[in-house]
Wavefront OBJ file of the C-alpha trace (Angstrom):
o trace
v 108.840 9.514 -48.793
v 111.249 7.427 -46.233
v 112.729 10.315 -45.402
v 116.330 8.159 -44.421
v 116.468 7.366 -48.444
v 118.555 10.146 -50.137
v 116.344 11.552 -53.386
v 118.011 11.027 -56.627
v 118.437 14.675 -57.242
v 120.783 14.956 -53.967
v 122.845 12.085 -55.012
v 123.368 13.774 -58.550
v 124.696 16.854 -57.180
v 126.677 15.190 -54.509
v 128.431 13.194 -56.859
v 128.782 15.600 -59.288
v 129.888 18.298 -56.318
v 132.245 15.564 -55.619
v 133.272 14.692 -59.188
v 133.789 18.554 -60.271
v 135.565 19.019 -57.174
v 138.340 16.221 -57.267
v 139.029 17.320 -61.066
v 139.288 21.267 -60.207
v 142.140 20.252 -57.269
v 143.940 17.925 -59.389
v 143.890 20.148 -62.457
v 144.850 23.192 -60.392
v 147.787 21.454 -58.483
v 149.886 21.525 -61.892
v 149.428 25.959 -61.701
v 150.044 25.786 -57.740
v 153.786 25.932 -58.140
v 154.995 28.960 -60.208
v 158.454 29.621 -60.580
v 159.658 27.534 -57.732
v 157.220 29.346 -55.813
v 153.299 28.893 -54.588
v 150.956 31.121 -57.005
v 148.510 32.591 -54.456
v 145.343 32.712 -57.196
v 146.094 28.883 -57.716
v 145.536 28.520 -53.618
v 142.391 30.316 -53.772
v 141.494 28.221 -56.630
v 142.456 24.585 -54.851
v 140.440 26.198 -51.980
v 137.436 26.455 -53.834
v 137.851 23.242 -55.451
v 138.218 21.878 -51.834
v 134.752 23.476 -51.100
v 132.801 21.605 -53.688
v 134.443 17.902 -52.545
v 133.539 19.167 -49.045
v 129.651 20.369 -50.403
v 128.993 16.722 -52.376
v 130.245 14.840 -49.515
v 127.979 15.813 -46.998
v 124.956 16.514 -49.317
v 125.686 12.852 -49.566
v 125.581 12.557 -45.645
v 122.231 14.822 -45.265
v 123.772 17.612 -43.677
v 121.272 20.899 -44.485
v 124.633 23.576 -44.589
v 125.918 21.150 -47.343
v 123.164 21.967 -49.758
v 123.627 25.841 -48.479
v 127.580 25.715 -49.229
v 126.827 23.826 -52.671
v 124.452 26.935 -53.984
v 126.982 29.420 -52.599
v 129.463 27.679 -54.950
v 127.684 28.048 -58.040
v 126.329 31.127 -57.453
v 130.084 32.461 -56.897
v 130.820 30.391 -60.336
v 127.761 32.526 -61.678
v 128.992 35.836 -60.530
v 132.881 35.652 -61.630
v 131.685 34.747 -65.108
v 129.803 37.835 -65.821
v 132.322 39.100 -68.071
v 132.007 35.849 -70.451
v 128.598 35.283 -71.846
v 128.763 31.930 -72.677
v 130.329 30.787 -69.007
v 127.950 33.014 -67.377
v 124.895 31.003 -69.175
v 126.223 27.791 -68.632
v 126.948 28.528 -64.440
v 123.409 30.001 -64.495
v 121.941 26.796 -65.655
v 123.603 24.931 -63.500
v 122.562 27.131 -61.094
v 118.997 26.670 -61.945
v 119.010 22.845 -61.781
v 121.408 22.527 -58.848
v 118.756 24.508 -57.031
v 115.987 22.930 -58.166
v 116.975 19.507 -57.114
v 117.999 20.689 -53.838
v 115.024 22.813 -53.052
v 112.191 20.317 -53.735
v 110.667 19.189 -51.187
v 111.913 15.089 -50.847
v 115.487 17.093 -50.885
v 113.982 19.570 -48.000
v 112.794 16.511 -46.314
v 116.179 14.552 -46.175
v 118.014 17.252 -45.011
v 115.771 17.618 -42.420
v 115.798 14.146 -41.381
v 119.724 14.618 -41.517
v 119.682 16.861 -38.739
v 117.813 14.610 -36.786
v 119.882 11.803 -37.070
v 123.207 13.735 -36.221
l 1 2 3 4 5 6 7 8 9 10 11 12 13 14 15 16 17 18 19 20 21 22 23 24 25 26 27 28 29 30 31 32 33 34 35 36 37 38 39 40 41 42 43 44 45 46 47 48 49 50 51 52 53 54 55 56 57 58 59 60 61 62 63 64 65 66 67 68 69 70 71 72 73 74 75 76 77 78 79 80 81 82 83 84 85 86 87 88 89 90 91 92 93 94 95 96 97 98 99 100 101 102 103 104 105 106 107 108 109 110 111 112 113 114 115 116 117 118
């Protein structure tokens, strides 16, 4: 493999790091103002939120503590849903295939080559 061409798998999860991220900030902005004043649990959540747009964009750049940050977030979105079945399956599948594409080794080789270039 070239290893300056990005695999498809790392461009999926960028975007979608990037995609999931942008909608969590802007859906969590409406909550971030509580009675005239700033909810603290909305703040952690924009941080968060902020975490995954910072994750896809430089999974997208080939920086190896992206893909590190980027299974950190789901695995956090695995462990707060262990008290709802049905969340808790769906984070652990994503989980699984988030991994998966970033663990193979054209993604291991790109990241590497990231480091190189920086």
């Amino acid at each position: 493999m070239n290893e300056n061409r990005r695999p498809v798998a790392v461009t999926v999860v960028g975007w979608l790091y990037l995609l999931a991220g942008a909608a969590g900030l802007i859906g969590h902005a409406r909550g971030l103002w509580a009675g005239g004043r700033i909810a603290t649990d909305m703040v952690a959540a924009e941080a968060t939120e902020a975490l995954a747009v910072l994750a896809g964009f430089y999974l997208l750049r080939g920086r190896d503590w992206a893909r590190w940050l980027a299974l950190g977030w789901i695995a956090f979105h695995v462990a707060i849903s262990l008290q709802d079945p049905l969340k808790l399956a769906a984070h652990s599948v994503f989980l699984a295939g988030i991994a998966w594409g970033l663990l193979q080794r054209p993604a291991s080789e790109y990241f590497r080559a990231g480091r190189r270039s920086n």
